[in-house]
mmCIF file of the N, C-alpha and C atoms, coordinates in Angstrom:
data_MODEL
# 
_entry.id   MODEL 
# 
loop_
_atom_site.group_PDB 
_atom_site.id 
_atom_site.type_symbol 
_atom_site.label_atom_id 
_atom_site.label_alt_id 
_atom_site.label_comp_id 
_atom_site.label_asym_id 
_atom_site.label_entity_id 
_atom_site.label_seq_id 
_atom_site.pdbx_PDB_ins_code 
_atom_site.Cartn_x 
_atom_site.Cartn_y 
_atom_site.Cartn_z 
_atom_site.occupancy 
_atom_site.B_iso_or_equiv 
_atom_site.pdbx_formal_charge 
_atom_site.auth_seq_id 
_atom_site.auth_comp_id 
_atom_site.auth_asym_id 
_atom_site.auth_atom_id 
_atom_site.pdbx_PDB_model_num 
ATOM 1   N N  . UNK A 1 1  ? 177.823 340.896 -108.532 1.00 0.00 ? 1  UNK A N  1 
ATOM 2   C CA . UNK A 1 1  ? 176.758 340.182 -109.216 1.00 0.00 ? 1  UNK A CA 1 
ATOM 3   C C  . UNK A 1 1  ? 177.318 338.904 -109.816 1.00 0.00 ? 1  UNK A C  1 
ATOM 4   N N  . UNK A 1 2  ? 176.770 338.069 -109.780 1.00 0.00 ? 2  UNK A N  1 
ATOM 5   C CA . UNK A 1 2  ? 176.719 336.834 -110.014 1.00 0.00 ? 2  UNK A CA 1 
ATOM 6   C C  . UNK A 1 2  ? 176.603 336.247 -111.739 1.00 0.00 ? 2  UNK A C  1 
ATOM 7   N N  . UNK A 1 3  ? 177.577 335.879 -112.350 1.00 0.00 ? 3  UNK A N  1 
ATOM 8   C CA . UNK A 1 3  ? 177.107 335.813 -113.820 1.00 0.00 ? 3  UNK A CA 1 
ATOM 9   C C  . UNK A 1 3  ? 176.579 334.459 -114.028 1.00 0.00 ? 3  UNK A C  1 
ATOM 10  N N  . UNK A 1 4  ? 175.665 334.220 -114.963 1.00 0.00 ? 4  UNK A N  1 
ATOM 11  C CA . UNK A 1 4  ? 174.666 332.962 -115.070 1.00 0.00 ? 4  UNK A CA 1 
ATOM 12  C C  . UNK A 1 4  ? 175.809 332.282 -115.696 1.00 0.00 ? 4  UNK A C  1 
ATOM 13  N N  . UNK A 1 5  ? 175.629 330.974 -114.966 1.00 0.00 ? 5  UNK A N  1 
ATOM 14  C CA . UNK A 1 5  ? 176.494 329.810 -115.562 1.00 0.00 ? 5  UNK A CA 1 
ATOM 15  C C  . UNK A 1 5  ? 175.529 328.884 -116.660 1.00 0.00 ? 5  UNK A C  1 
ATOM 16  N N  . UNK A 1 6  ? 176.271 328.537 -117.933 1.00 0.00 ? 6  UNK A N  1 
ATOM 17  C CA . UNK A 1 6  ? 175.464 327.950 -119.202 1.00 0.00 ? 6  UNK A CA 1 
ATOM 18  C C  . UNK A 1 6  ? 176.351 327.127 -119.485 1.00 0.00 ? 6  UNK A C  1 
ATOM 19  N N  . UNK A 1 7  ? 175.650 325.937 -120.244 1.00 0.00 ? 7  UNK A N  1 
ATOM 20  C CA . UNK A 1 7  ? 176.421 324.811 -120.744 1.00 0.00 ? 7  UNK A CA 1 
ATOM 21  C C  . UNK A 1 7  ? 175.408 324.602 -122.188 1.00 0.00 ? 7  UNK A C  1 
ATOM 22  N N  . UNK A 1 8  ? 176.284 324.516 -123.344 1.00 0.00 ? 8  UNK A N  1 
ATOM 23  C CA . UNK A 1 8  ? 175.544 324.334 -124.510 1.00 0.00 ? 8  UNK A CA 1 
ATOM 24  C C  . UNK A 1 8  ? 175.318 322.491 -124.550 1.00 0.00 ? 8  UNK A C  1 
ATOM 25  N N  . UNK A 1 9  ? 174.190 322.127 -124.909 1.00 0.00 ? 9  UNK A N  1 
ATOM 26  C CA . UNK A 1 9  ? 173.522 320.759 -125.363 1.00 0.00 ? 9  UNK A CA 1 
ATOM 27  C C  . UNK A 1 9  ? 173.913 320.861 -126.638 1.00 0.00 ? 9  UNK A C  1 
ATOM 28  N N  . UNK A 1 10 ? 174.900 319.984 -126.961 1.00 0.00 ? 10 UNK A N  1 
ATOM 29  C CA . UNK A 1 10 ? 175.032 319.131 -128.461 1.00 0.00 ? 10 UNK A CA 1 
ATOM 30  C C  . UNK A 1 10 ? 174.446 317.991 -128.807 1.00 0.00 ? 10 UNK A C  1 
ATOM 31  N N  . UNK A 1 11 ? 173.806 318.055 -129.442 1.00 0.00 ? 11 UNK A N  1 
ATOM 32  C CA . UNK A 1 11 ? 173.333 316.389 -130.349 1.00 0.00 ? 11 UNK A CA 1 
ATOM 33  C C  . UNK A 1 11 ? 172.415 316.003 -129.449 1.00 0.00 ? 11 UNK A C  1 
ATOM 34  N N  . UNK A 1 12 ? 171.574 317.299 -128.791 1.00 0.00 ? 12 UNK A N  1 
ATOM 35  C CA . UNK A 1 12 ? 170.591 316.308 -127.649 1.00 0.00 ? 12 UNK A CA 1 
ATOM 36  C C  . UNK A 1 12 ? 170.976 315.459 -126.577 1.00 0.00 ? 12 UNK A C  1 
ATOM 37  N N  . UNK A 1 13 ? 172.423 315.439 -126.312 1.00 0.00 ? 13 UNK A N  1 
ATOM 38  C CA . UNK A 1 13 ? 172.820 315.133 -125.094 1.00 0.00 ? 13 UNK A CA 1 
ATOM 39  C C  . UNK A 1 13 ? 173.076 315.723 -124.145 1.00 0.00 ? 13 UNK A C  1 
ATOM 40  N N  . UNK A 1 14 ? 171.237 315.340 -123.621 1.00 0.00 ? 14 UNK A N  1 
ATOM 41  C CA . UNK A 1 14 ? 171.517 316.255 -122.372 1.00 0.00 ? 14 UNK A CA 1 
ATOM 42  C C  . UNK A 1 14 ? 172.023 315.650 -120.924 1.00 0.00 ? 14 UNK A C  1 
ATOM 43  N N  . UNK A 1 15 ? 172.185 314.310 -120.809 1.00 0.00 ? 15 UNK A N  1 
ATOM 44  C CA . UNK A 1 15 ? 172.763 313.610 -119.786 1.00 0.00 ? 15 UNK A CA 1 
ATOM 45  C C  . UNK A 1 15 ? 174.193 314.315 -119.641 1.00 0.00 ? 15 UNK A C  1 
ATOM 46  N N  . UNK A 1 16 ? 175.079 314.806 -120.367 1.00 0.00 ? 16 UNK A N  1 
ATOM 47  C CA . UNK A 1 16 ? 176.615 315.044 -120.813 1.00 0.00 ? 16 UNK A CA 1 
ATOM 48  C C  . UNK A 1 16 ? 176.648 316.757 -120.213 1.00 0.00 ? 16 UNK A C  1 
ATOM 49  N N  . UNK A 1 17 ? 175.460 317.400 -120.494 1.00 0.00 ? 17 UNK A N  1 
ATOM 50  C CA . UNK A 1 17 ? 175.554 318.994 -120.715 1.00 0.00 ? 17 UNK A CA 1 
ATOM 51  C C  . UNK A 1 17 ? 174.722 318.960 -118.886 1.00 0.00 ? 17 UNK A C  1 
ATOM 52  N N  . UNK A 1 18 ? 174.034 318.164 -118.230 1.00 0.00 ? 18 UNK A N  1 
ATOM 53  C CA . UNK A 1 18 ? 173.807 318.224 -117.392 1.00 0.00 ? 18 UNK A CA 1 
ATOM 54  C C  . UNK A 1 18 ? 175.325 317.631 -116.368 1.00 0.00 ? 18 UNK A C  1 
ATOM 55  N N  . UNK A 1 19 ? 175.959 316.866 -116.797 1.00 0.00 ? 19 UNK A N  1 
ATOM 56  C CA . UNK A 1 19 ? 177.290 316.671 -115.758 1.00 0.00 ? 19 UNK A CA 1 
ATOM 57  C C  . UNK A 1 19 ? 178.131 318.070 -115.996 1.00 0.00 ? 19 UNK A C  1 
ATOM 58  N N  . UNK A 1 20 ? 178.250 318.441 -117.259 1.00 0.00 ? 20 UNK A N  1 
ATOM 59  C CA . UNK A 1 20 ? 179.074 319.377 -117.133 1.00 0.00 ? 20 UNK A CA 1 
ATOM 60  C C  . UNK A 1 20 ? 178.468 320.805 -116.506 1.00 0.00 ? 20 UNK A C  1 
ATOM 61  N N  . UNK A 1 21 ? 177.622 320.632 -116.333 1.00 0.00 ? 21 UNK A N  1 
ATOM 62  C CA . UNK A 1 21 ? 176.856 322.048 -115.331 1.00 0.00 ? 21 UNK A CA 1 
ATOM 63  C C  . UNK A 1 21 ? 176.705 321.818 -114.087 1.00 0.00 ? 21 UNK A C  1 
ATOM 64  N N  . UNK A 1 22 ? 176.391 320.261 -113.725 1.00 0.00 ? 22 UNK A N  1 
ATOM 65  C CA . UNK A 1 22 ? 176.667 319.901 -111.835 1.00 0.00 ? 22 UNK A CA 1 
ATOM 66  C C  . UNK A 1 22 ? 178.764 320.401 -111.561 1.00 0.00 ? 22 UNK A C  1 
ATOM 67  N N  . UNK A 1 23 ? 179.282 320.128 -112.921 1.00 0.00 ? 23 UNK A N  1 
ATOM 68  C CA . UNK A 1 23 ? 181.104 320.279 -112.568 1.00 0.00 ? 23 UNK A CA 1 
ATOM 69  C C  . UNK A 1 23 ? 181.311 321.937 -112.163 1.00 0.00 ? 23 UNK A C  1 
ATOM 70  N N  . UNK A 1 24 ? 181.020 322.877 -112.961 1.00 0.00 ? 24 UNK A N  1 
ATOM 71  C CA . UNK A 1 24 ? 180.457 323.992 -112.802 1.00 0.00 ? 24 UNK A CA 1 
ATOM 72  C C  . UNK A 1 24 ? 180.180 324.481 -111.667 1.00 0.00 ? 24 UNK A C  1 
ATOM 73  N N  . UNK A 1 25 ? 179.096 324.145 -111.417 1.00 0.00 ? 25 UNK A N  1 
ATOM 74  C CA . UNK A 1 25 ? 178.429 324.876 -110.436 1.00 0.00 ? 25 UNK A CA 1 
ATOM 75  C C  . UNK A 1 25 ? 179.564 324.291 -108.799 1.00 0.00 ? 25 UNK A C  1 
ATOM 76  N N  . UNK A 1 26 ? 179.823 322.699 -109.067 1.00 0.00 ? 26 UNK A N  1 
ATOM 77  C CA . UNK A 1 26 ? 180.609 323.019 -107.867 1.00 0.00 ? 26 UNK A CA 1 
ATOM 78  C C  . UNK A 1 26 ? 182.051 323.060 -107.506 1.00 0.00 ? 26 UNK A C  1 
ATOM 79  N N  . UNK A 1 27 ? 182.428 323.259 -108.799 1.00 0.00 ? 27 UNK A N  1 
ATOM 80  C CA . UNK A 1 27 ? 183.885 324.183 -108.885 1.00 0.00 ? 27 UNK A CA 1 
ATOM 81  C C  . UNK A 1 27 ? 183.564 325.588 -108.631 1.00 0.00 ? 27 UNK A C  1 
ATOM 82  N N  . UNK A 1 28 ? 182.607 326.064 -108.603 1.00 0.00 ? 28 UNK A N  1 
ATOM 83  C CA . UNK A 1 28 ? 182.437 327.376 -108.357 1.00 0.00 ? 28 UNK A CA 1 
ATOM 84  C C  . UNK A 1 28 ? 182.233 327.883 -107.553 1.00 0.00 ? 28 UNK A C  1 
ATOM 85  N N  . UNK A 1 29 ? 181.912 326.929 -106.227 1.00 0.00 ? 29 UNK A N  1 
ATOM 86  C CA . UNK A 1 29 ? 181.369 327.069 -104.845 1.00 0.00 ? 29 UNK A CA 1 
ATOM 87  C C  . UNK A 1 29 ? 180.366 327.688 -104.901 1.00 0.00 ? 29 UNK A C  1 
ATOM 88  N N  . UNK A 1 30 ? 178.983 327.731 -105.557 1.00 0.00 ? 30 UNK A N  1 
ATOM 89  C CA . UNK A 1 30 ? 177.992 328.518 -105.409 1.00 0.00 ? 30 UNK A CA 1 
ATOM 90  C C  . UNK A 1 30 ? 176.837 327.609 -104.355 1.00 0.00 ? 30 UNK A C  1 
ATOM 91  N N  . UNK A 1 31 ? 176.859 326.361 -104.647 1.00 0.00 ? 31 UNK A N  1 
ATOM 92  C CA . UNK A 1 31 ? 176.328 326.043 -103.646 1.00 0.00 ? 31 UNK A CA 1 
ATOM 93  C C  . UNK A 1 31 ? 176.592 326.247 -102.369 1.00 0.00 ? 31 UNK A C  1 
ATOM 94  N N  . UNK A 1 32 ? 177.877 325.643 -102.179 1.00 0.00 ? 32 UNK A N  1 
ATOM 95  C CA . UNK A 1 32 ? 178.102 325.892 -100.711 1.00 0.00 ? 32 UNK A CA 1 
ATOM 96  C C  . UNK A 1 32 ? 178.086 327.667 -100.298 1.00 0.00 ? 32 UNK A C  1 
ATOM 97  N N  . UNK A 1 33 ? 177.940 328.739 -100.610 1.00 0.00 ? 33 UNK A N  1 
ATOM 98  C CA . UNK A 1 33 ? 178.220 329.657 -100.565 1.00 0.00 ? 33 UNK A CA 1 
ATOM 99  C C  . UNK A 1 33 ? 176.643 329.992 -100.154 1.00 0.00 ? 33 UNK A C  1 
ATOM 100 N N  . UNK A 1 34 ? 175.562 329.357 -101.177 1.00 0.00 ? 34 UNK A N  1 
ATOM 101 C CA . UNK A 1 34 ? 174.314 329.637 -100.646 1.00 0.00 ? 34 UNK A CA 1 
ATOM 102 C C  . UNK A 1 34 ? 173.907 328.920 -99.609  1.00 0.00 ? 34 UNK A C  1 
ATOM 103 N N  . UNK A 1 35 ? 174.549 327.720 -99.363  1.00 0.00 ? 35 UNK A N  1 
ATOM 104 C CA . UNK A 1 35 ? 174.156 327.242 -98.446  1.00 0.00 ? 35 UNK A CA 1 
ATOM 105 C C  . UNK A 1 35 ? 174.908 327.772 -97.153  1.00 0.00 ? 35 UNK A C  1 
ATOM 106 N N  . UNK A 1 36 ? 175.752 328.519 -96.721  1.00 0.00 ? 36 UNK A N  1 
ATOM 107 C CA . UNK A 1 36 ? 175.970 329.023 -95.624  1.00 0.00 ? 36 UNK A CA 1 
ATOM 108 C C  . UNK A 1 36 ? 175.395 330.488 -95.118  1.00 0.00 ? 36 UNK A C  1 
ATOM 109 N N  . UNK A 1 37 ? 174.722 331.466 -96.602  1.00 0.00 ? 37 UNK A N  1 
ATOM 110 C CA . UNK A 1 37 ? 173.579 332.137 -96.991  1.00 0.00 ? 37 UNK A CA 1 
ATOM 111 C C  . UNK A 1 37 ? 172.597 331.995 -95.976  1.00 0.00 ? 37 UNK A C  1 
ATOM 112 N N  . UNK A 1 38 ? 171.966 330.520 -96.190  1.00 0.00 ? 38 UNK A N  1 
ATOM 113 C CA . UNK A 1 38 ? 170.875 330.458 -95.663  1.00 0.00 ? 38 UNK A CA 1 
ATOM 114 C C  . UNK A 1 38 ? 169.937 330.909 -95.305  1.00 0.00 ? 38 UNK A C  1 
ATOM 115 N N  . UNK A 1 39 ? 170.831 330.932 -93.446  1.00 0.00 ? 39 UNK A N  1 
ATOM 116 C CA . UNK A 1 39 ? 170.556 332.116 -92.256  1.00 0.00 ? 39 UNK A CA 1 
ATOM 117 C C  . UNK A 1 39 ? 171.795 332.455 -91.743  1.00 0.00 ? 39 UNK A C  1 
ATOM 118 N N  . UNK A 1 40 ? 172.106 333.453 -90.895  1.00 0.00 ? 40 UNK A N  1 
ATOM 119 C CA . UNK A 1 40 ? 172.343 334.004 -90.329  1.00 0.00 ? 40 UNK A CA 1 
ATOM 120 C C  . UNK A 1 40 ? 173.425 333.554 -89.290  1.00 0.00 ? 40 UNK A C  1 
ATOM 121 N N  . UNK A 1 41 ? 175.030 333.438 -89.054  1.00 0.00 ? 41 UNK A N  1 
ATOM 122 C CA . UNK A 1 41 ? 175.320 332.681 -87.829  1.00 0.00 ? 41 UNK A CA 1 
ATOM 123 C C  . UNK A 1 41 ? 175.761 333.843 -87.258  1.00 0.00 ? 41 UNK A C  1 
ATOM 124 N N  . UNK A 1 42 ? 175.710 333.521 -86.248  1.00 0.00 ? 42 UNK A N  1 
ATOM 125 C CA . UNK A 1 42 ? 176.548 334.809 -84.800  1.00 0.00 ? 42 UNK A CA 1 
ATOM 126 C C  . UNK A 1 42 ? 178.042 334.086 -85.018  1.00 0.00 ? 42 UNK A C  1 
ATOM 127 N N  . UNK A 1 43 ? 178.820 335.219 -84.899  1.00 0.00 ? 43 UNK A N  1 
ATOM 128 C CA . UNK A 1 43 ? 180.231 335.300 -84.910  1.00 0.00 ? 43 UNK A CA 1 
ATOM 129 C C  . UNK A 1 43 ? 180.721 334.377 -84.096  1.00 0.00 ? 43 UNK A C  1 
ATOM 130 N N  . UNK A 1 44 ? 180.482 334.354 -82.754  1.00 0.00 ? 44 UNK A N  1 
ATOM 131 C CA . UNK A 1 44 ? 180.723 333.708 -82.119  1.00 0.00 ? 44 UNK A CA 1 
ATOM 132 C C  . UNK A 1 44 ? 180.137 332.206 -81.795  1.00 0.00 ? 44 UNK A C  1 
ATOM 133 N N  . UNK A 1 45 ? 179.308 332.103 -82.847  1.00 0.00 ? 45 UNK A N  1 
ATOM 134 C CA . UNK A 1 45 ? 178.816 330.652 -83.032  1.00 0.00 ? 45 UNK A CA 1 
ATOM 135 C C  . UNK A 1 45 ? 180.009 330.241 -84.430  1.00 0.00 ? 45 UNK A C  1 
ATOM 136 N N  . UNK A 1 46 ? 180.296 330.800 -84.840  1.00 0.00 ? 46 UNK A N  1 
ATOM 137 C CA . UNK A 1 46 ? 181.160 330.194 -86.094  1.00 0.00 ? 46 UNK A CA 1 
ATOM 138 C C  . UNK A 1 46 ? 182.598 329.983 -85.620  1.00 0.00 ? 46 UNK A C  1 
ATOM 139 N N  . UNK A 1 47 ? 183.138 331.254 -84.789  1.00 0.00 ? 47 UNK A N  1 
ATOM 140 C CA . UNK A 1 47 ? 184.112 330.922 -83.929  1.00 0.00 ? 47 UNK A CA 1 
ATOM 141 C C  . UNK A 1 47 ? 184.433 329.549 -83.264  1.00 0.00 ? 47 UNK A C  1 
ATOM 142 N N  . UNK A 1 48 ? 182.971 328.935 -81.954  1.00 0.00 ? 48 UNK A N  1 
ATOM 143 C CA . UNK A 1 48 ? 182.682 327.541 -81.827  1.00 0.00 ? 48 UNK A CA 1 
ATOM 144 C C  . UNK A 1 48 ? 182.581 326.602 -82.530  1.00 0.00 ? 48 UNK A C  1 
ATOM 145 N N  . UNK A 1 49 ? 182.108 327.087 -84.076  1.00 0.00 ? 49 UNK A N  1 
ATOM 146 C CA . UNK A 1 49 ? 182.152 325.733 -84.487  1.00 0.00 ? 49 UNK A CA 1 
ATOM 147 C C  . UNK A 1 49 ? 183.486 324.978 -85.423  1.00 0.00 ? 49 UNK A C  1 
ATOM 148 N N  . UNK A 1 50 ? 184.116 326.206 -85.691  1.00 0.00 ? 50 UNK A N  1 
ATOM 149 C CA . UNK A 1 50 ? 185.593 326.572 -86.246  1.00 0.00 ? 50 UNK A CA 1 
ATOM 150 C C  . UNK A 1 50 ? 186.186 325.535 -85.696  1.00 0.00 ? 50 UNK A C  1 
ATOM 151 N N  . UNK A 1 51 ? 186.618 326.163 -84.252  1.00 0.00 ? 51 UNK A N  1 
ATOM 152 C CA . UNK A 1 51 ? 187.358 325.207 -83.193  1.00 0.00 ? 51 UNK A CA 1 
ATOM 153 C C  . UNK A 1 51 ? 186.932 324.085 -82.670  1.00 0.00 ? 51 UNK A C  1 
ATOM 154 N N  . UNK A 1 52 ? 185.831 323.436 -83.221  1.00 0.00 ? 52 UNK A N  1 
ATOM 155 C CA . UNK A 1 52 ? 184.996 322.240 -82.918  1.00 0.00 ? 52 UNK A CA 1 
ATOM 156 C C  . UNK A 1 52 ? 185.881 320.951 -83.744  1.00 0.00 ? 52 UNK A C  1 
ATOM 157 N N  . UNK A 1 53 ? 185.699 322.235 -84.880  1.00 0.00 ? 53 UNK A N  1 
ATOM 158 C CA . UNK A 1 53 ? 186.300 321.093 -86.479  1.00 0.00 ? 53 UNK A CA 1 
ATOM 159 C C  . UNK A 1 53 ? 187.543 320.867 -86.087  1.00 0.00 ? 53 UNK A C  1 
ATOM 160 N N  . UNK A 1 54 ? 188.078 321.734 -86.063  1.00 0.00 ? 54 UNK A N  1 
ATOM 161 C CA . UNK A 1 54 ? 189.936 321.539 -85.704  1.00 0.00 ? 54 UNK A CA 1 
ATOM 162 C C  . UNK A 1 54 ? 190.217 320.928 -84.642  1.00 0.00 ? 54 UNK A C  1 
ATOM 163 N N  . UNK A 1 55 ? 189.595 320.731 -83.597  1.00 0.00 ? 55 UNK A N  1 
ATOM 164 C CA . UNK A 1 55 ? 189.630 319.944 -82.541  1.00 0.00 ? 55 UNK A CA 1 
ATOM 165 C C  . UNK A 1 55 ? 189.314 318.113 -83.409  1.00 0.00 ? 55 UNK A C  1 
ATOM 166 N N  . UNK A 1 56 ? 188.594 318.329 -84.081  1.00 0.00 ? 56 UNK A N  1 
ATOM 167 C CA . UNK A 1 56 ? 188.149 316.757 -84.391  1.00 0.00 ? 56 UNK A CA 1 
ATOM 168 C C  . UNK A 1 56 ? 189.513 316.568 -85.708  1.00 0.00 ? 56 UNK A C  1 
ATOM 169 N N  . UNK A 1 57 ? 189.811 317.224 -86.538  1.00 0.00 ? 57 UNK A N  1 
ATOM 170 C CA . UNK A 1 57 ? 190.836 317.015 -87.644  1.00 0.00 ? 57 UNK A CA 1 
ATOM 171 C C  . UNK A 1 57 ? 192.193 316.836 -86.947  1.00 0.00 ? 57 UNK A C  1 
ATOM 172 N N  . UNK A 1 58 ? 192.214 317.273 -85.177  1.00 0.00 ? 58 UNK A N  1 
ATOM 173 C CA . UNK A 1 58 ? 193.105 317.401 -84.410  1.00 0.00 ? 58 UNK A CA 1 
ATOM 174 C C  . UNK A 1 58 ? 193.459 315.894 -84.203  1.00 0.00 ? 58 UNK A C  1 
ATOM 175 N N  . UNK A 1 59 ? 191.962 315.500 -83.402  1.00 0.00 ? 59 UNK A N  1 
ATOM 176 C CA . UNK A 1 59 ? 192.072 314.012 -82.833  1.00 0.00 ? 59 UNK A CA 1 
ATOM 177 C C  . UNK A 1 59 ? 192.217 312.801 -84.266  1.00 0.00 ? 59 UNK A C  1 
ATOM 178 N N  . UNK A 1 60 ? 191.995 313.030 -85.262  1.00 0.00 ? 60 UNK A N  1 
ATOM 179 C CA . UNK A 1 60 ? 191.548 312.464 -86.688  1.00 0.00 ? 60 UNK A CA 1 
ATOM 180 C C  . UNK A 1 60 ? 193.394 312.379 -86.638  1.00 0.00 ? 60 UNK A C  1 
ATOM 181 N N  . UNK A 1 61 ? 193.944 313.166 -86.734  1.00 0.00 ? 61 UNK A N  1 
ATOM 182 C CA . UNK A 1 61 ? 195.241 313.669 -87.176  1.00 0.00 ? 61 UNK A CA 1 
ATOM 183 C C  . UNK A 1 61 ? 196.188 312.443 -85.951  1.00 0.00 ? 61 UNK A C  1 
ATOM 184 N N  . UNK A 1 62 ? 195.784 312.262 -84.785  1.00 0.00 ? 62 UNK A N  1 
ATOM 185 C CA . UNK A 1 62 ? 196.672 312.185 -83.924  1.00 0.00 ? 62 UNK A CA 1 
ATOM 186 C C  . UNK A 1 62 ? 196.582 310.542 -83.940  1.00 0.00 ? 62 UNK A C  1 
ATOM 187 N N  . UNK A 1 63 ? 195.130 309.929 -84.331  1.00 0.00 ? 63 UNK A N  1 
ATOM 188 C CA . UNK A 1 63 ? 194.752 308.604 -84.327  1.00 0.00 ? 63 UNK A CA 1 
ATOM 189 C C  . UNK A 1 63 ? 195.570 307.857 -85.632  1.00 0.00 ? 63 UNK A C  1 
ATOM 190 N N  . UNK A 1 64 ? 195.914 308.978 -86.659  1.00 0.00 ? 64 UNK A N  1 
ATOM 191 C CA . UNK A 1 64 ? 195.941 308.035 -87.979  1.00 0.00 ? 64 UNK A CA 1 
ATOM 192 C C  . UNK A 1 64 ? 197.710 308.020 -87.302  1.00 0.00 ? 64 UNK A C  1 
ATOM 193 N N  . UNK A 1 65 ? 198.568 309.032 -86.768  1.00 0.00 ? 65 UNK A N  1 
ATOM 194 C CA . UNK A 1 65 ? 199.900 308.867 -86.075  1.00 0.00 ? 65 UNK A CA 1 
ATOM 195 C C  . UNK A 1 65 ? 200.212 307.466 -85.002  1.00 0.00 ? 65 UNK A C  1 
ATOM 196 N N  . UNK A 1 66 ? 199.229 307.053 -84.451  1.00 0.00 ? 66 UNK A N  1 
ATOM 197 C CA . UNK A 1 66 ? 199.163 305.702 -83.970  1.00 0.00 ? 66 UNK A CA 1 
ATOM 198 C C  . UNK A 1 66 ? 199.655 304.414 -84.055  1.00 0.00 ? 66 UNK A C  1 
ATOM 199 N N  . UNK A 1 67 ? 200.705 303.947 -83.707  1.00 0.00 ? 67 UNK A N  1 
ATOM 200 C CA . UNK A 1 67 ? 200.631 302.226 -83.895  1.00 0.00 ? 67 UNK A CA 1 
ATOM 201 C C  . UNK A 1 67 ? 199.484 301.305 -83.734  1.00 0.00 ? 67 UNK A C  1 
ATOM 202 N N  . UNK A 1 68 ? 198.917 300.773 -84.339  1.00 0.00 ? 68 UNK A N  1 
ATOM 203 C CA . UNK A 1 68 ? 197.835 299.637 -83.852  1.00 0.00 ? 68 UNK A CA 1 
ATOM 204 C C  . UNK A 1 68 ? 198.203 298.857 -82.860  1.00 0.00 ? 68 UNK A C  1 
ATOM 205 N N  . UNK A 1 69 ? 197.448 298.212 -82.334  1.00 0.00 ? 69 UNK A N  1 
ATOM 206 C CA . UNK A 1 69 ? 197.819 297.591 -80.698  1.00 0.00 ? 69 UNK A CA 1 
ATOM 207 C C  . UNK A 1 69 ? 197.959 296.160 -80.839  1.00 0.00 ? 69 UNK A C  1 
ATOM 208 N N  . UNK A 1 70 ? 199.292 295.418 -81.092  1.00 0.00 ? 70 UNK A N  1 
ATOM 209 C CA . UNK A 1 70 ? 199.208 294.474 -81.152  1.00 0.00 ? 70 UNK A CA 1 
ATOM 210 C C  . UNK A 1 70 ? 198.908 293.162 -80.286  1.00 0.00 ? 70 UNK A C  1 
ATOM 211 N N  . UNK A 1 71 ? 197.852 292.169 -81.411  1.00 0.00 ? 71 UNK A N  1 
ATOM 212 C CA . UNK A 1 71 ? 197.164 291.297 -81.181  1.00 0.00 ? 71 UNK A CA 1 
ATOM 213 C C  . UNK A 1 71 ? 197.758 289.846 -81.160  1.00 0.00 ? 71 UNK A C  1 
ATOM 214 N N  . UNK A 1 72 ? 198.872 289.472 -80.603  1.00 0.00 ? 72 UNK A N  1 
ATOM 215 C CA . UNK A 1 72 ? 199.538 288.303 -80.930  1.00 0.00 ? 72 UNK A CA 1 
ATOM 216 C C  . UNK A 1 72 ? 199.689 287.234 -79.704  1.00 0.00 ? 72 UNK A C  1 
# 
């Protein structure tokens, strides 16, 4: 079970007690947690999309290892 996250308002500042409850909530991963909630993925769709990412952090990884192509 899930315990309710609270932030006390001092002095009517609620601009201050509202940042510190967006910090909260996503240090806590509850969003993202509901948001993968949602619906439903097949195993083997998460599997695909797993190796989708790592394939791209792969090519991301291999481009920033690169010399630029010189223009002279």
């Amino acid at each position: 079970m899930i315990k309710g996250k609270k932030v006390i308002v001092s002095d009517g500042n609620t601009e201050k007690a509202l940042r510190k409850f967006k910090k909260i909530v996503t240090d806590s991963g509850l969003l993202r947690e509901l948001k993968e909630r949602e619906y439903y993925v097949k195993p083997t769709t998460q599997r695909k999309m797993a190796k989708s990412l790592a394939k791209k952090r792969w090519k991301r990884y291999l481009s920033d290892q690169t010399l630029p192509v010189k223009q002279f």
